[in-house]
C-alpha angles and dihedrals in degrees: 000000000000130000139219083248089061086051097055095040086052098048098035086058094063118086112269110007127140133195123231152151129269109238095212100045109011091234121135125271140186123227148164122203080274100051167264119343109149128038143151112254112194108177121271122214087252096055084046095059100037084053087043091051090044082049093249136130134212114248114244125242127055124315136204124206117209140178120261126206091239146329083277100059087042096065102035082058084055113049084038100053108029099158094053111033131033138156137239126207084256088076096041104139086359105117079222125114138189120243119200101220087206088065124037120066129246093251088051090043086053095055103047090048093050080053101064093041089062085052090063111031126094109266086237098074093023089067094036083051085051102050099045090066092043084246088128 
């Protein structure tokens, strides 16, 4: 199982990226000048009852929410990976999924983080990132 403090070390690693604090909830979240890409999701009242109305639940543990590259990629992760990442209503139309951090590994975790940074960086040092590890 994997921690917040993975989270952070994964995401803080990456160029760029800042810490801060969600406005809405207070919970942590990861950003670049361009935006967000990485943040803790705890359930609102409001996700609890739309899941409640489809006949779903909301995993327990702690979730993550992170960017994805498009509604396409989305929904390839997720029918992929249905023990470690789902959706909410919340998220209908929005290229976003939800990570549980009790399931997936830290090497997967890695990689979808790293993922969502590359949503969101400038394709300068994205490249340059890229092309510093031979990942072209």
């Amino acid at each position: 199982m994997v921690t917040i403090d993975d989270v952070r070390g994964i995401a803080l690693a990456l160029p760029g990226v800042e810490e801060s604090v969600s406005g809405h909830t207070g919970a942590a979240a990861w950003r670049l000048k361009s935006g967000q890409f990485a943040w803790l999701r705890g359930p609102s009242a409001t996700d609890l009852r739309q899941l409640a109305e489809l006949g779903r639940e909301r995993p327990a543990g702690v979730v993550l929410a992170v960017r994805v590259a498009d509604l396409e990629e989305k929904e390839a992760l997720l029918a992929a990976e249905p023990e470690a990442l789902f959706t909410i209503p919340h998220f209908h139309g929005y290229p976003g999924l939800l990570v549980r951090l009790d399931t997936v590994d830290r090497d997967r975790l890695a990689e979808i983080i790293t993922d969502a940074w590359l949503v969101r960086a400038p394709a300068k040092v994205a490249k340059e990132w890229l092309e510093a590890r031979g990942w072209e």
